[in-house]
C-alpha positions in Angstrom: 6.8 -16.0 25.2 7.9 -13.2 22.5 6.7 -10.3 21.8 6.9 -10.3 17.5 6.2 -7.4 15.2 5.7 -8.5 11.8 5.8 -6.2 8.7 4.3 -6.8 5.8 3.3 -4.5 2.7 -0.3 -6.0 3.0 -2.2 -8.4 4.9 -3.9 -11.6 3.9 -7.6 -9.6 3.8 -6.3 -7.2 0.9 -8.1 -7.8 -2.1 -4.4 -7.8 -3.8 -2.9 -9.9 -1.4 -1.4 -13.1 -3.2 0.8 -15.9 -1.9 3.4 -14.3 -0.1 1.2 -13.2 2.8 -0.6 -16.5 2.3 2.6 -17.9 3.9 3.4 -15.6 6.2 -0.4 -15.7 7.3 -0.3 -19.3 7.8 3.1 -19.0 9.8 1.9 -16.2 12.3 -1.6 -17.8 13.2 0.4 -20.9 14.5 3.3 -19.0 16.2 0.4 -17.1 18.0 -1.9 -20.3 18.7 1.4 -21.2 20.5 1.2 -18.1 22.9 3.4 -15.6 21.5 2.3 -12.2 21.0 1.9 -11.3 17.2 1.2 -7.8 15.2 1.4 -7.3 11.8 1.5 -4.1 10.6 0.6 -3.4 7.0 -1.4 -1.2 4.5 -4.5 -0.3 4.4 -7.0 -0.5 1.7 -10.5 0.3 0.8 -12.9 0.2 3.9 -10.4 -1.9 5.8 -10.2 -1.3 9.4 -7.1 0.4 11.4 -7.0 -2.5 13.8 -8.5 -5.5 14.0 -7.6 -9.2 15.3 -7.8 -12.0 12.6 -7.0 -15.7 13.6 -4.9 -14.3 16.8 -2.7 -11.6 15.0 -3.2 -7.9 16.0 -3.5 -6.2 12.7 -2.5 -2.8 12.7 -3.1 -0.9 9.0 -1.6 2.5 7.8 -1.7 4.0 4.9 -2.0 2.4 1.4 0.2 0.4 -1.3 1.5 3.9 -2.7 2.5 5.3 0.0 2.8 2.8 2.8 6.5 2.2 2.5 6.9 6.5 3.1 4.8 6.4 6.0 6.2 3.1 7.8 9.6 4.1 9.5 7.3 7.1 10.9 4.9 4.4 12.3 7.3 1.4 13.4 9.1 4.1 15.6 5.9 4.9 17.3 5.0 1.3 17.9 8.3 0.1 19.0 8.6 3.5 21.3 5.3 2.5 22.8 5.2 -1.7 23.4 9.0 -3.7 23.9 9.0 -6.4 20.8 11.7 -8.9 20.9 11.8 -9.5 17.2 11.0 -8.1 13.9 10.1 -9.9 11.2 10.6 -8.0 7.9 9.0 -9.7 4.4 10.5 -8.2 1.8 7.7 -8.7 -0.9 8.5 -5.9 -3.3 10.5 -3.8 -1.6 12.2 -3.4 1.1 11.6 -1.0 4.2 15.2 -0.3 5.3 14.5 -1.1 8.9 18.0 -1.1 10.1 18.7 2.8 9.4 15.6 3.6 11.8 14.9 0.3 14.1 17.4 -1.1 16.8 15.5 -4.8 17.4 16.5 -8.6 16.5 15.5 -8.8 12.7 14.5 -11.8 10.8 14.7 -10.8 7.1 11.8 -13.0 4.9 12.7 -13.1 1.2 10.0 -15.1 -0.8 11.7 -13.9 -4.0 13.4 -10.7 -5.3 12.8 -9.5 -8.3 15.8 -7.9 -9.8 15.5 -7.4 -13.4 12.2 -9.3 -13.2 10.3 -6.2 -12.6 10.6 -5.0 -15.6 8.7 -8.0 -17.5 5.6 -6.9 -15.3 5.5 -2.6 -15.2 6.4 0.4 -17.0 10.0 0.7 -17.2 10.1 3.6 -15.0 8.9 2.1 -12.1 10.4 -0.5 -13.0 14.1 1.3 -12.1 12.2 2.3 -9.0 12.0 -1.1 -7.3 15.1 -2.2 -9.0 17.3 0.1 -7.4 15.4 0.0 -4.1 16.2 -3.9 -4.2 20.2 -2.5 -4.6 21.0 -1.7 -1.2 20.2 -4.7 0.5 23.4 -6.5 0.9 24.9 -3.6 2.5 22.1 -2.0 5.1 21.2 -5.7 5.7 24.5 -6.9 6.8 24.7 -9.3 9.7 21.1 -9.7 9.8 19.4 -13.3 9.5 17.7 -14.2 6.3 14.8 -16.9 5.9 13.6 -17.9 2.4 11.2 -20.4 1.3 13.2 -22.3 -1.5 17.1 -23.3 -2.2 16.4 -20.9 -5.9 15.9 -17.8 -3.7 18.8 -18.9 -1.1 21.1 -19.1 -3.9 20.2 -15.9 -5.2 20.6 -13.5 -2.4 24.1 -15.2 -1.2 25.3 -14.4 -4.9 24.4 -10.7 -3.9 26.7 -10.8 -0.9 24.6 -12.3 2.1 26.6 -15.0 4.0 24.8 -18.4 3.5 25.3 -18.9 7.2 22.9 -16.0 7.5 20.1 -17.7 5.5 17.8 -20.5 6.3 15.5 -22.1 4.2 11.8 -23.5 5.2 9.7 -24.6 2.5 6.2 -23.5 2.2 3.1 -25.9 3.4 -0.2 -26.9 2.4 -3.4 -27.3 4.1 -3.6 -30.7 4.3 -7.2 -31.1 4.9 -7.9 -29.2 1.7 -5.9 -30.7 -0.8 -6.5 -34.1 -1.2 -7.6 -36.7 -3.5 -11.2 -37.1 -3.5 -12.5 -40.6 -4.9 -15.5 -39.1 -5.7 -14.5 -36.4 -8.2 -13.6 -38.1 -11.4 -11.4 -36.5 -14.5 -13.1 -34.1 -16.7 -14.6 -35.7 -20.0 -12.3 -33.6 -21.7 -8.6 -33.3 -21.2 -8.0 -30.3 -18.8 -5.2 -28.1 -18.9 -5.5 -25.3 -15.8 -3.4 -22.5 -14.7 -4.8 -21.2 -11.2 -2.9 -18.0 -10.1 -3.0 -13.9 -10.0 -2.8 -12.8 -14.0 0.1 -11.2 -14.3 2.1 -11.0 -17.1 5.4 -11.5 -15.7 3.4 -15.2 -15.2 3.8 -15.7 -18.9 0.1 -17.3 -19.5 0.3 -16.2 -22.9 3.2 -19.0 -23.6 0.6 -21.7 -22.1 -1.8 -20.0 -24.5 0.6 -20.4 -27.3 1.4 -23.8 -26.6 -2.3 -24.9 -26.0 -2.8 -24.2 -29.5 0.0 -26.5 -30.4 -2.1 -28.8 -28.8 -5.1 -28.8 -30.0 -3.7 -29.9 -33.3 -2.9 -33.8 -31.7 -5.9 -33.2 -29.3 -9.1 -30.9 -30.5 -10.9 -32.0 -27.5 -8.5 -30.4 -24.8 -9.7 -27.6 -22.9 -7.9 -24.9 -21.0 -9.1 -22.8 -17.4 -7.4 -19.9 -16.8 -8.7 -19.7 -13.4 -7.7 -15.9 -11.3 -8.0 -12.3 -11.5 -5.3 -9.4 -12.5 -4.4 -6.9 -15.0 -3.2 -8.8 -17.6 -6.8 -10.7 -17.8 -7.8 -8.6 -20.7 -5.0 -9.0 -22.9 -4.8 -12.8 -22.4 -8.4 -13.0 -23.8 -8.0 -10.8 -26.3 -5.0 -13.2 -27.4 -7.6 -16.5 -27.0 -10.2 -14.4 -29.7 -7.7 -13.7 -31.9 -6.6 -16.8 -32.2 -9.8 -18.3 -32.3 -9.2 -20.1 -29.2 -12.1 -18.7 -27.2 -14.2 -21.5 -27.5 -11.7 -23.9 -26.2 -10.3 -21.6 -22.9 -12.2 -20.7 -20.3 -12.1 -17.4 -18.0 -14.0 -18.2 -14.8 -11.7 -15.8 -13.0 -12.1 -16.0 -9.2 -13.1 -18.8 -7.8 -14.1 -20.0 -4.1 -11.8 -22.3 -2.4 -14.0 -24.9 -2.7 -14.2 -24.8 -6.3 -10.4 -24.3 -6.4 -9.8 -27.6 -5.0 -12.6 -29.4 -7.3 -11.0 -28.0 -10.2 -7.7 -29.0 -8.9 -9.1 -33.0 -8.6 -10.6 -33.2 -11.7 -8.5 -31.4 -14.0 -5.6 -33.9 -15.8 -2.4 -31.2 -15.4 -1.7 -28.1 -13.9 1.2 -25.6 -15.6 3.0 -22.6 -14.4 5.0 -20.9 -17.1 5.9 -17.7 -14.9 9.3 -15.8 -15.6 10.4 -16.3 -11.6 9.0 -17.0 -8.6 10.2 -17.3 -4.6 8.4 -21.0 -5.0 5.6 -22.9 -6.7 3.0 -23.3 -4.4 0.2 -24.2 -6.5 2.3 -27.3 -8.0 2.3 -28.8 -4.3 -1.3 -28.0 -4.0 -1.8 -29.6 -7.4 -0.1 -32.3 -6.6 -1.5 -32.9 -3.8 -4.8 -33.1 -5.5 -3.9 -35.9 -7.4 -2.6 -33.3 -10.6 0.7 -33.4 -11.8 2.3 -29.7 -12.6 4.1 -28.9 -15.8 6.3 -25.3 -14.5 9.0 -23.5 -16.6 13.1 -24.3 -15.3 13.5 -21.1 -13.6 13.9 -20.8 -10.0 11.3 -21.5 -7.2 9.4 -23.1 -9.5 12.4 -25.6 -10.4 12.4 -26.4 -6.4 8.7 -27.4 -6.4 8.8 -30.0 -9.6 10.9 -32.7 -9.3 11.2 -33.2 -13.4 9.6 -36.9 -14.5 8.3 -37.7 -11.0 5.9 -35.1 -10.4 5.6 -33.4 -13.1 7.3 -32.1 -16.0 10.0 -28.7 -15.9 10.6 -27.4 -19.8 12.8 -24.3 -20.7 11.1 -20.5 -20.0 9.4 -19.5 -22.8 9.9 -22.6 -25.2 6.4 -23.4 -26.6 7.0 -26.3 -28.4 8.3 -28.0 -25.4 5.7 -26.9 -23.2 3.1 -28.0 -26.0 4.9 -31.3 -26.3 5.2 -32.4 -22.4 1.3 -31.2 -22.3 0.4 -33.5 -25.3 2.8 -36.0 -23.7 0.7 -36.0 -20.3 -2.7 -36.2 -21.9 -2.1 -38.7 -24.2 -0.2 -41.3 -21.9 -2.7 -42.0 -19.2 0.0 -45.0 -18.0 2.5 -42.2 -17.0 0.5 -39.7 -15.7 -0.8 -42.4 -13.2 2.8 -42.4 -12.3 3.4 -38.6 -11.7 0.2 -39.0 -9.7 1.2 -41.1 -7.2 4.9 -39.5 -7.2 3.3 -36.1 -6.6 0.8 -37.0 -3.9 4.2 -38.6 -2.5 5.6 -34.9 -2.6 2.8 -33.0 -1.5 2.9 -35.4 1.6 6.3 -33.8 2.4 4.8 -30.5 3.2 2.4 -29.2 6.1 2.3 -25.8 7.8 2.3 -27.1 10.8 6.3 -28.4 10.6 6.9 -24.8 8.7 5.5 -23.0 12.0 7.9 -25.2 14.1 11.0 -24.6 12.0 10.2 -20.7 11.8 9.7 -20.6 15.1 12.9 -22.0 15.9 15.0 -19.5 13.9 12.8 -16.4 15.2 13.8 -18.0 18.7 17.4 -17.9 17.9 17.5 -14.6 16.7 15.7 -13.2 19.3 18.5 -14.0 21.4 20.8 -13.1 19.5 21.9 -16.9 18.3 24.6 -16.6 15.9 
């Protein structure tokens, strides 16, 4: 059995924490129900505890999201001085920590996306250059490590940065399969439902679905749109909906249990995500797997988890009239949105946590010992 150190820039119980640490939550609980020893260590944040165990990981928090990637080496040293781990798992979700100039151990490098010139869709342009030009290095203090990414989009990007594609591996994200599923008994919504479900960002580019909502609402006044989440862009999105007088036909629940999540998912008639780039579309699967197709801009992650005219529709970044038209399109034509239905619920049935687990486990294995 192995002794793995994870390291993450938050945990799943932070308040900001988002999909990336839903996956490598949901990969670490299994590898530990299996036996192996697992700590995460991560920042802290307000009232959180130091240490705690959650679903058999030993979390270990330090610090917080300003200043945690300062303080890390300091603390990594200490750990790996004091306990032998066989393996480190690093998840680059921001930025990364540099490990290799201050740890000596087996590394397996997570990359759910990078962000590159991203960034600087999302945050003042000054920090912006900050986690731009910490993102630069990577190729070269990386080298000869092992890479694992959750779509073919982010493979392709980081071996066009210099990383040997025999040092990256791929395993797709899963779903919880007991949550996400077609419920007879939950019909459509009267109206035609359009819903985004995610953090607001706006590097998600919700105001393009707003845009092209509008568009719709001249072929189909009755359609509705839930923009279901929290972030910091919430404001500005529905000061965009009031101005152009679409507030009575959006809604703003903002968060919203699981439970809920997945009832919306069932009865709503399509799901979009219009965001600028993502490491992979998870909420599509989830969608689908609800019975919903999902309409998600051609840029890469999400591009891995449409397949275009079978489960969904992909339309160019930032075009609204195509976005508008494929939405229109989907409403309107209940004949082919049966058939996205059935070819996304196909899909969805492709992924499951459980097989991610194994095929994560595997690689950590390898690297561990040093498997080349």
């Amino acid at each position: 059995m192995m002794n793995i150190l994870a390291l993450n820039w938050q945990d799943l119980t932070n308040p900001l924490s988002g999909g990336a640490e839903v996956h490598l939550d949901e990969l670490l609980r299994r590898i530990a129900q299996r036996g192996h020893k697992v700590t995460l260590f991560c920042s802290g944040y307000a009232n959180s505890k130091q240490e705690e165990v959650i679903g058999g990981i030993r979390i270990i928090r330090s610090g917080n999201r300003y200043n945690f990637n300062l303080i890390a080496p300091f603390v990594l040293r200490k750990l790996v001085r004091r306990e032998r781990f066989d393996i480190l798992i690093e998840d680059i979700n921001k930025i990364p920590f540099y490990t290799p100039l201050y740890l000596n151990l087996p590394t397996l490098v997570v990359v759910p996306h990078l962000f590159s010139t991203t960034v600087f869709r999302e945050i003042n342009f000054i920090l912006g250059l900050y986690i731009y030009f910490a993102e630069r290095p990577l190729v070269a203090l990386y080298r000869g490590k092992k890479f694992n990414v959750i779509s073919e989009s982010t493979a392709d990007d980081i071996a066009k940065r210099g990383i040997p594609k025999s040092d990256i591996s791929v395993v797709h994200c899963g779903i919880d399969n007991t949550t996400y599923i077609v419920d007879s008994s939950q019909k459509k919504y009267n109206r035609p439902t359009i819903i985004y479900l995610g953090r607001i960002k706006k590097y998600k580019s919700i105001d393009h679905l707003v845009l092209a909502f509008q568009k719709v609402l001249q072929k189909i006044p009755e359609a509705e749109l839930k923009i279901i989440g929290n972030g910091d862009y919430l404001p500005r999105l529905k000061k965009l909906a009031e101005n152009l007088k679409l507030d009575q036909a959006i809604r703003f629940p903002g968060y919203v249990s699981s439970e809920e999540k997945v009832e919306i998912m069932q009865r709503s008639h399509v799901a979009v995500y219009p965001s600028l780039k993502e490491g992979w579309g998870l909420t599509n699967i989830e969608a689908n797997a609800c019975g919903t197709p999902a309409i998600a801009a051609n840029v890469p992650g999400l591009r891995d988890s449409v397949i275009d005219g079978e489960t969904g529709f992909l339309y160019q970044y930032g075009n609204i009239d195509e976005l508008a038209d494929k939405l229109v399109l989907i409403l309107k034509d209940s004949s082919l949105r049966g058939k996205l239905e059935k070819g996304g619920l196909e899909w969805a049935g492709r992924f499951n946590w459980d097989s991610a687990a194994e095929q994560f486990l595997h690689i950590l294995e390898g690297v561990a010992r040093g498997k080349k």
